[in-house]
DRENPA-3360 file (N, C-alpha, C; in nm, 2 decimals, always signed):
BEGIN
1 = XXXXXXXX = +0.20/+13.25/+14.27/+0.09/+13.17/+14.32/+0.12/+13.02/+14.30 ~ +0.12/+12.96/+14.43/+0.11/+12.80/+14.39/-0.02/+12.74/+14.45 ~ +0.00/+12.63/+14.36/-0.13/+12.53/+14.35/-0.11/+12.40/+14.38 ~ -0.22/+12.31/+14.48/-0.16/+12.23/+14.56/-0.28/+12.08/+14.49 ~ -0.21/+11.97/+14.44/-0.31/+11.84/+14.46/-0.27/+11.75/+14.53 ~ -0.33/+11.68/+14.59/-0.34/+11.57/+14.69/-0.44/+11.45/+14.62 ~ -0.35/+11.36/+14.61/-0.43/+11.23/+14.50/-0.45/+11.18/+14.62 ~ -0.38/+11.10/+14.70/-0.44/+11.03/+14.83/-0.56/+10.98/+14.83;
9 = XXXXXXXX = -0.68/+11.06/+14.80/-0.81/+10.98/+14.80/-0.85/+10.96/+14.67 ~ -0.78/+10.92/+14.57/-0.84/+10.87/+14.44/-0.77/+10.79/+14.38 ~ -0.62/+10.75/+14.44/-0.54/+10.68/+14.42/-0.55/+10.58/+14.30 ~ -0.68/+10.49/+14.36/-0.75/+10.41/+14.25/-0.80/+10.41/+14.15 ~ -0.84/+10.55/+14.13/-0.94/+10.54/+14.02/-0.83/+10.66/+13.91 ~ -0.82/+10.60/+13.79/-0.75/+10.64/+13.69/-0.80/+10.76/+13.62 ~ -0.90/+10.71/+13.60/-0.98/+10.82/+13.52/-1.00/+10.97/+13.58 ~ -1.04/+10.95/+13.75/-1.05/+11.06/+13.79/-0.92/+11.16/+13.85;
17 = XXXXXXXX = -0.83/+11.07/+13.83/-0.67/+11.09/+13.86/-0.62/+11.22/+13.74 ~ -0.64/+11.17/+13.62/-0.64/+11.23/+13.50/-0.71/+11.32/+13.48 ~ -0.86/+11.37/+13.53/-0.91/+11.47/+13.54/-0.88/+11.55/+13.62 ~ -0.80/+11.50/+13.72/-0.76/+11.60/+13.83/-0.64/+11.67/+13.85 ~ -0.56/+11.58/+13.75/-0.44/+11.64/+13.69/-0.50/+11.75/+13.60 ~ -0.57/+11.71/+13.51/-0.58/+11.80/+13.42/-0.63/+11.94/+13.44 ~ -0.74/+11.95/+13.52/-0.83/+12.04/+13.59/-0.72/+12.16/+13.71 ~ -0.59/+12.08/+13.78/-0.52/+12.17/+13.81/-0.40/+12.25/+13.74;
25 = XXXXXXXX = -0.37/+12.18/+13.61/-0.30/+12.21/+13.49/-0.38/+12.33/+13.42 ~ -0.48/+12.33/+13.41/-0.58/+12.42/+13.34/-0.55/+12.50/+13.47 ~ -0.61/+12.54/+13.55/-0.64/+12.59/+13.69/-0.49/+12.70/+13.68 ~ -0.38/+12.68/+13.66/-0.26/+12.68/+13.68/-0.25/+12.79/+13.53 ~ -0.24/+12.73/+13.42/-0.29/+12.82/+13.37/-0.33/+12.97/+13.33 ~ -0.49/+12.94/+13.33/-0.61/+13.00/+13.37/-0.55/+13.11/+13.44 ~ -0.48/+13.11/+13.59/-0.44/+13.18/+13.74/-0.30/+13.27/+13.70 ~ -0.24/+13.17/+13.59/-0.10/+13.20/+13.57/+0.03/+13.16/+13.72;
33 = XXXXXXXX = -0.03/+13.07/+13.77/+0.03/+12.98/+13.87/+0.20/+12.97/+13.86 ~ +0.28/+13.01/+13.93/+0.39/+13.01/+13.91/+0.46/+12.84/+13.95 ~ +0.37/+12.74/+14.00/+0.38/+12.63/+14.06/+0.28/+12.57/+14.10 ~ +0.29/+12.44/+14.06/+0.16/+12.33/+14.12/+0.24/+12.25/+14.20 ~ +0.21/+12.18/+14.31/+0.27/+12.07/+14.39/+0.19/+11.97/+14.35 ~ +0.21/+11.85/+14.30/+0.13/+11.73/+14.30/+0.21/+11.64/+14.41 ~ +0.10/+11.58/+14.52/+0.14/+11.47/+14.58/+0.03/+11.35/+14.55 ~ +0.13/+11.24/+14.49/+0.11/+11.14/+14.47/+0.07/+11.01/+14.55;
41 = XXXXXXXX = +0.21/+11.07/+14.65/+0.17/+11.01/+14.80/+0.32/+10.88/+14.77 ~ +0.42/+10.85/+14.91/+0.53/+10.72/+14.86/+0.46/+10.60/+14.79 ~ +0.39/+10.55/+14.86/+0.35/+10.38/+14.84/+0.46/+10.34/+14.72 ~ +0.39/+10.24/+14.61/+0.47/+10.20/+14.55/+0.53/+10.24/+14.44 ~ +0.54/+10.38/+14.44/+0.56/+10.42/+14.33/+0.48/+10.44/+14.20 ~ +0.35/+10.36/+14.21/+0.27/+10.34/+14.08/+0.21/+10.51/+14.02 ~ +0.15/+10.55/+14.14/+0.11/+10.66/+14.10/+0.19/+10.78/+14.07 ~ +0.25/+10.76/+14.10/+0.40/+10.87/+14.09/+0.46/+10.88/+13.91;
49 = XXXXXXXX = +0.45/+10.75/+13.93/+0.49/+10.68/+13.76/+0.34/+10.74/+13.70 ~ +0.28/+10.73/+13.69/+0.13/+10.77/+13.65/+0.13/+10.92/+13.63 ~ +0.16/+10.98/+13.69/+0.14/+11.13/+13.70/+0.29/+11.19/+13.64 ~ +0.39/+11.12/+13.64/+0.50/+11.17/+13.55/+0.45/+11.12/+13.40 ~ +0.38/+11.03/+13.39/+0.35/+10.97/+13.21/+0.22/+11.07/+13.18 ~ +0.16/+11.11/+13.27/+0.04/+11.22/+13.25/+0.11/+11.32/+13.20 ~ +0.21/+11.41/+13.30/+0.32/+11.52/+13.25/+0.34/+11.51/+13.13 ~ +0.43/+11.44/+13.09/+0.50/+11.36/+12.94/+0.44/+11.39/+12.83;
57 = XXXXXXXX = +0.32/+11.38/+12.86/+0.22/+11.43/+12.71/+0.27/+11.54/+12.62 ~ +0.27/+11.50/+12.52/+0.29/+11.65/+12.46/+0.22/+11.76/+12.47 ~ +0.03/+11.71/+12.47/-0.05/+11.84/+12.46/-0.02/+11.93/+12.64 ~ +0.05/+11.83/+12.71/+0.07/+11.91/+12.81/+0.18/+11.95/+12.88 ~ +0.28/+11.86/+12.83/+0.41/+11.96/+12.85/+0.46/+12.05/+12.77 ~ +0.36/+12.09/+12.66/+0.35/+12.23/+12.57/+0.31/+12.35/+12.72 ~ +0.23/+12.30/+12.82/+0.19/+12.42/+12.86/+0.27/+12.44/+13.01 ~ +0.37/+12.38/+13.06/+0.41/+12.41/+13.17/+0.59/+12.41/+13.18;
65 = XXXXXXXX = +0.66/+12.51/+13.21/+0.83/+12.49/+13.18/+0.90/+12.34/+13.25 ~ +0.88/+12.31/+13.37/+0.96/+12.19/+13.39/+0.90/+12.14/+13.51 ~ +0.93/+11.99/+13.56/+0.86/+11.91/+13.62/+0.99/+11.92/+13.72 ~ +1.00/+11.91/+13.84/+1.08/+11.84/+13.96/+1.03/+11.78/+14.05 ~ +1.12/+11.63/+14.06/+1.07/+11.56/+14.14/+1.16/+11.57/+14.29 ~ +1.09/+11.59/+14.41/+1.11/+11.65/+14.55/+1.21/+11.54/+14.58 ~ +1.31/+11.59/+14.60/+1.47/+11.49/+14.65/+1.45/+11.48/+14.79 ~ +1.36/+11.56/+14.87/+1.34/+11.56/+15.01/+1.24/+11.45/+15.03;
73 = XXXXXXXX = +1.16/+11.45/+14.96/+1.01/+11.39/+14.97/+1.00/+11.28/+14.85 ~ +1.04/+11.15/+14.87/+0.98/+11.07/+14.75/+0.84/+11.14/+14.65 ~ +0.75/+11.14/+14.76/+0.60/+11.13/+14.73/+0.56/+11.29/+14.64 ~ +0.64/+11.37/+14.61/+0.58/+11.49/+14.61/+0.67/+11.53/+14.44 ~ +0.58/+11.60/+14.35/+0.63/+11.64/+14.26/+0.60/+11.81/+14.19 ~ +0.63/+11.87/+14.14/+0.65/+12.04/+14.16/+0.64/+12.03/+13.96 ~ +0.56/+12.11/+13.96/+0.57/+12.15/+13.79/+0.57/+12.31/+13.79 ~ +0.68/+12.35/+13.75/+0.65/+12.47/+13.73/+0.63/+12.55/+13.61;
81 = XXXXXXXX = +0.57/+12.66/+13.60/+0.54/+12.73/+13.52/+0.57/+12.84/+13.47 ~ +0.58/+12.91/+13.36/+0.68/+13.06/+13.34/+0.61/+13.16/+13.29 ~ +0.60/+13.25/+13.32/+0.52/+13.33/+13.24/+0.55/+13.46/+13.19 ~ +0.57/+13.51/+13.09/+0.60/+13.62/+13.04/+0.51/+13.71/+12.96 ~ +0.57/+13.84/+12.95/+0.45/+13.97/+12.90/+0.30/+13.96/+12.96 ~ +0.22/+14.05/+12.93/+0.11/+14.11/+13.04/-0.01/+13.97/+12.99 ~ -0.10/+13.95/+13.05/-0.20/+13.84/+13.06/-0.29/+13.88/+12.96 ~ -0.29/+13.76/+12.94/-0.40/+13.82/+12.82/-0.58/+13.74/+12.86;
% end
């Protein structure tokens, strides 16, 4: 299962950036999501940087195996997830 965000329309606002990160991290989770796509969007880079320092966290890169950033696509970044034995 993958799971898709699109910041584009919140770009601005920090706070709700972070909750929306976080809410599809949970989401992902929760689903047992084998992948989230976050797009950041090109512009200047800021939010991209933003959402890789969000990743970073410890309490949250405890919950997902590895981050890649799209060599095709500036704007686009891929967290994936691993999951093993039956769901609990």
């Amino acid at each position: 299962m993958k799971l898709k965000l699109d910041l584009h329309e919140i770009y601005n606002r920090g706070d709700e950036i972070d909750r929306a990160l976080r809410e599809v991290i949970d989401e992902a989770v929760r689903k047992r999501a084998t992948l989230v796509e976050i797009i950041p969007g090109k512009g200047s880079g800021q939010l991209k940087k933003h959402v890789l320092r969000y990743l970073d966290r410890k309490e949250v890169k405890a919950l997902y195996h590895r981050v890649e950033k799209d060599s095709d696509n500036f704007g686009r970044v891929f967290v994936h997830f691993r999951w093993s034995g039956p769901r609990r």
